[in-house]
C-alpha positions as a printed NumPy array, in Angstrom:
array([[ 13.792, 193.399,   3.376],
       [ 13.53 , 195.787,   6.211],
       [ 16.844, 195.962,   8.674],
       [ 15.538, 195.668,  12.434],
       [ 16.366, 198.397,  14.827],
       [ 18.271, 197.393,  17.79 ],
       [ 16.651, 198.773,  21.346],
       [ 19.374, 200.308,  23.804],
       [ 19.762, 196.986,  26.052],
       [ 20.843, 195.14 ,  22.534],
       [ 23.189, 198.053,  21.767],
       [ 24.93 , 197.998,  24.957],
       [ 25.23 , 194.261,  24.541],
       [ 26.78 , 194.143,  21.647],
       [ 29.223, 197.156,  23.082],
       [ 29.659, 195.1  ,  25.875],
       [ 30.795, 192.181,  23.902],
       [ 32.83 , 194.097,  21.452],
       [ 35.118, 195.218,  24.306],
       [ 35.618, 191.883,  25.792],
       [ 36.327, 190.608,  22.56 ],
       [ 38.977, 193.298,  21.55 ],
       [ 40.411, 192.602,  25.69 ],
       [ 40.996, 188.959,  25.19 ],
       [ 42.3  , 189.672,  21.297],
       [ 44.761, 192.129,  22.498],
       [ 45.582, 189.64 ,  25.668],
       [ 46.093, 186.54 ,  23.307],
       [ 48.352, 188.814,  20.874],
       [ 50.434, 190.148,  23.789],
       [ 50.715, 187.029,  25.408],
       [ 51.358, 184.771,  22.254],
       [ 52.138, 187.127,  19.831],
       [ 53.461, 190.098,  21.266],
       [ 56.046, 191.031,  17.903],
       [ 52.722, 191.894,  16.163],
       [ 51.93 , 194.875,  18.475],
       [ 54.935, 196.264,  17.8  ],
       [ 55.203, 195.552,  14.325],
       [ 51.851, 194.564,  13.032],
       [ 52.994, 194.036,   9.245],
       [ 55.501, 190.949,  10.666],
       [ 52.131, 188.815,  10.819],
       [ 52.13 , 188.495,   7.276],
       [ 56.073, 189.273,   6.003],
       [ 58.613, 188.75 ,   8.642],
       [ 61.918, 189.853,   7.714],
       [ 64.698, 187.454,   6.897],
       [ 67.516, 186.962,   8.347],
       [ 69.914, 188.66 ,   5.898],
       [ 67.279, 191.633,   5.924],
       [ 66.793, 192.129,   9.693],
       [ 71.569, 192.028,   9.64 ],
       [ 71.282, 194.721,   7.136],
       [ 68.76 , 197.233,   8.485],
       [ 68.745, 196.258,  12.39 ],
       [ 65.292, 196.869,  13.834],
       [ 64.94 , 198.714,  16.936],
       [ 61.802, 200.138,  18.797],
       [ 64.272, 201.478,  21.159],
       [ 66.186, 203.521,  18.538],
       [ 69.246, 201.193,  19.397],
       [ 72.231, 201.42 ,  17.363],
       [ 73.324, 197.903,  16.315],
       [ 76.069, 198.45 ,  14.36 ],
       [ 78.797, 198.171,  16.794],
       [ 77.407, 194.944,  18.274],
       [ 77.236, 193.2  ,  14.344],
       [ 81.057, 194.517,  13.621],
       [ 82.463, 192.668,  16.936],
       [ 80.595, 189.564,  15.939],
       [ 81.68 , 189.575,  12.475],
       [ 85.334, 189.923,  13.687],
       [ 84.645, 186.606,  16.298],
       [ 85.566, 189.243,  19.181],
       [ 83.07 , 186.892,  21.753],
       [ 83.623, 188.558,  24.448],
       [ 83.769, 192.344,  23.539],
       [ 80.55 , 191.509,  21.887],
       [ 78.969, 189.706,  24.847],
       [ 80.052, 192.986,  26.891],
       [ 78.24 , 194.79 ,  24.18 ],
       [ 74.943, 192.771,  24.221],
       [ 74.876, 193.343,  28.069],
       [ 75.331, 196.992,  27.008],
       [ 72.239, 197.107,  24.768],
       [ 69.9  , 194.669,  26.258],
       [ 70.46 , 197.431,  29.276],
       [ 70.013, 200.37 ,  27.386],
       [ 66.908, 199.222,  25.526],
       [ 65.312, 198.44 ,  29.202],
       [ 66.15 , 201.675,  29.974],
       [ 68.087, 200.278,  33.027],
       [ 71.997, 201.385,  33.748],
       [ 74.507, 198.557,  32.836],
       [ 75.46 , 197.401,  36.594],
       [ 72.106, 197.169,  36.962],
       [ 71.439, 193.463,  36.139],
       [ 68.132, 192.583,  34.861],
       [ 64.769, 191.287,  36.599],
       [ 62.51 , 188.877,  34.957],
       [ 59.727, 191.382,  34.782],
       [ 62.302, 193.65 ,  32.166],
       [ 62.95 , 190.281,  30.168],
       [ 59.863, 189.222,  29.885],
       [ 58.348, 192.602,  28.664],
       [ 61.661, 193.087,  26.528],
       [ 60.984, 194.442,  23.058],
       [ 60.952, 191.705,  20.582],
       [ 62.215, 193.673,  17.62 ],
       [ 65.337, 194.023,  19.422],
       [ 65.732, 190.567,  21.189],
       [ 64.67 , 189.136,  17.459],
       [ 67.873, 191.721,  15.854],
       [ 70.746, 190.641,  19.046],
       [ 69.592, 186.925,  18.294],
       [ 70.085, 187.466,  14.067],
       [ 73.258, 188.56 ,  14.907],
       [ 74.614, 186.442,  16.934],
       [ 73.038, 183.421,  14.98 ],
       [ 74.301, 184.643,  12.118],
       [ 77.787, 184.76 ,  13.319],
       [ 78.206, 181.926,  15.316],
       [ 76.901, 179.948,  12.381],
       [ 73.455, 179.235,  14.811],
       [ 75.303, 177.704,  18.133],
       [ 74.637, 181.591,  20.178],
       [ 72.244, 183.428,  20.674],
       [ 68.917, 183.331,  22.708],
       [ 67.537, 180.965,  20.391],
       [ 70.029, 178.07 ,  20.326],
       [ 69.754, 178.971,  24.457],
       [ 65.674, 178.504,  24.078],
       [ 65.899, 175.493,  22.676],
       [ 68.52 , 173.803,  25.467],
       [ 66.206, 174.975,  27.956],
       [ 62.973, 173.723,  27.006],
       [ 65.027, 170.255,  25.875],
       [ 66.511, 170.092,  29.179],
       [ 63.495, 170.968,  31.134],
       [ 61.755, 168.095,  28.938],
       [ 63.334, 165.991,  30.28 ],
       [ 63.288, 166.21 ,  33.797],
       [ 59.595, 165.854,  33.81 ],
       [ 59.171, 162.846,  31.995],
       [ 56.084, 161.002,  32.947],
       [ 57.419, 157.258,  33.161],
       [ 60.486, 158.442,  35.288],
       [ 58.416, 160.05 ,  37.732],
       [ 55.927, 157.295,  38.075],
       [ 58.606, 155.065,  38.97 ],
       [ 60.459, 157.046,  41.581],
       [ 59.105, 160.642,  42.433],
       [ 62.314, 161.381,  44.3  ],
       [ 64.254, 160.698,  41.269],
       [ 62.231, 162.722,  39.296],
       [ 62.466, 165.603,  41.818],
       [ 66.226, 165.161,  41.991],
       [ 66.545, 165.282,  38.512],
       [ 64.197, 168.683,  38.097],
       [ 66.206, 170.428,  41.378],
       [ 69.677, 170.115,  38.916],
       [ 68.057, 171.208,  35.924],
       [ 66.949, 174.533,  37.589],
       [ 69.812, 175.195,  39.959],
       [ 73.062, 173.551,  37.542],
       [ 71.869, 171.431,  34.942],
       [ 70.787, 173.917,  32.01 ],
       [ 74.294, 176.082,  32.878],
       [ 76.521, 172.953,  32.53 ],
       [ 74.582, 172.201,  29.095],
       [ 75.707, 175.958,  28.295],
       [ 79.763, 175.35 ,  29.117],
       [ 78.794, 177.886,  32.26 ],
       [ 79.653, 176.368,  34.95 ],
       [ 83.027, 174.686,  33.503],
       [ 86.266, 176.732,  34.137],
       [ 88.416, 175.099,  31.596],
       [ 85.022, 176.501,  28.922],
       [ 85.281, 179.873,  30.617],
       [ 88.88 , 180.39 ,  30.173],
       [ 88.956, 179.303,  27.012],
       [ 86.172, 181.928,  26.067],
       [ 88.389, 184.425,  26.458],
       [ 91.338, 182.937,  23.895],
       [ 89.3  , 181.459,  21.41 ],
       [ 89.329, 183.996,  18.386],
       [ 86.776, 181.206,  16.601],
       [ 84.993, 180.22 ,  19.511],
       [ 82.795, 177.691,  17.518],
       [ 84.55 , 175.125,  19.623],
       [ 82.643, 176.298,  22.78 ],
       [ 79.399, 175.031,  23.624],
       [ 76.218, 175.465,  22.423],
       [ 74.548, 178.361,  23.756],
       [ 77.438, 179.979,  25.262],
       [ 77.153, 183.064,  24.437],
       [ 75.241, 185.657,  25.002],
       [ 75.873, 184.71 ,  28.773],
       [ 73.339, 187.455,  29.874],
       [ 71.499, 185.45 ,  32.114],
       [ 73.176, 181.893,  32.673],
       [ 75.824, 183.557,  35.112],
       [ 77.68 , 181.354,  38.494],
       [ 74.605, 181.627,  40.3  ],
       [ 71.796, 179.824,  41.377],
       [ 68.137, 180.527,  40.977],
       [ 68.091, 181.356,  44.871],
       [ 70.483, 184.079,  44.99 ],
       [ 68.873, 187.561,  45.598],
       [ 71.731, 189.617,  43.934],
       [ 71.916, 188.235,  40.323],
       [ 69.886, 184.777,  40.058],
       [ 70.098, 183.28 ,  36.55 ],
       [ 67.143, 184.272,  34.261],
       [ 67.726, 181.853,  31.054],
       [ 64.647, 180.684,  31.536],
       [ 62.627, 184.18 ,  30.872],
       [ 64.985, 184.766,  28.083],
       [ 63.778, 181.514,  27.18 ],
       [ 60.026, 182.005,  27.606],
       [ 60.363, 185.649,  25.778],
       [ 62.25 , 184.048,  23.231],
       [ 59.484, 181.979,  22.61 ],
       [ 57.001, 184.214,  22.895],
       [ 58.633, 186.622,  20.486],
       [ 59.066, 184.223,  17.563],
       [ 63.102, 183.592,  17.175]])
């Protein structure tokens, strides 16, 4: 059976549509799946925990080590200073520099997937970006639910104006001196609350501060997007 030859308008259609398709497959990876374009082979074996402690991944070239040996010793705080640290130098930023949401949200996952191993695996899962994720999008939940705002709008509103300004903080122990002090005794620190640490990002100040607003919520959303 004789193949059909293709005239030049088909050609260019089909080119045409080729590169539209490969646009809106390399949008929906970047967007959804962005961990694959920087380590393709993770689409079919992701790492393991206990593999990704071991060999810390970096596309930054970032040194790990230091970072796992404070949170194996418990040392919260030096090792909070030391995520702030790396999640700097892997942005390329200097470290009194804080970070904007455009730098989180185009933060390598590699490395945001090897900080959050760490500090899960340490903290026996109640740090990291992760366990943060999670109170964020549970909190954010449920200020928006549907039978609450049908009843009374301003409620609703209310309810969605703490959330973003003091709610999602409080959840974290942030905004609690007697949690804050005790951060820097506790040699356990299991007794502090969920998603305390890494506090990169949940810091005394409101979303509508210009100096150093609070960004959980793209360490959140990249969090998500990058698989933890």
């Amino acid at each position: 059976m004789a193949i059909p030859k293709l005239g030049k308008t088909q050609w260019i259609f089909i080119g045409v549509f080729t590169a539209i398709a490969t646009g809106a497959g390399w949008f929906l990876v970047k967007n959804n799946y962005p961990y694959l374009l920087e380590n393709p082979i993770w689409q079919f074996n992701k790492p393991s925990e206990e593999t990704i402690i071991q060999s810390l991944p970096s596309v930054r070239n970032i040194d790990y080590r230091p970072l796992r040996s404070l949170l194996e010793a418990k040392q919260w705080e030096k090792a909070d200073r030391e995520t702030g640290r790396l999640l700097a130098k892997a942005s390329d930023l200097e470290i009194f520099i804080p970070m904007s949401r455009e730098d989180i949200l185009n933060f390598p996952c590699t490395d945001l997937t090897t900080i959050d191993r760490l500090w899960q695996k340490a903290s026996l899962g109640r740090f990291g970006f992760n366990a943060q994720r999670l109170i964020v999008e549970r909190e954010e939940n449920l200020s928006k639910m549907p039978g609450e705002c049908a009843q009374s709008a301003q409620t609703c509103l209310a309810k969605y104006i703490r959330n973003y300004t003091t709610g999602i903080p409080d959840k974290m122990g942030r905004r609690d001196t007697k949690f804050l002090k005790q951060g820097l005794q506790l040699k356990q620190g299991l007794q502090l609350p969920e998603g305390y640490y890494p506090s990169w990002g949940i810091y005394w100040k409101t979303d509508f501060d210009n100096f150093q607003p609070y960004t959980y919520r793209e360490f959140a959303k990249r969090s998500a997007m990058c698989g933890l």
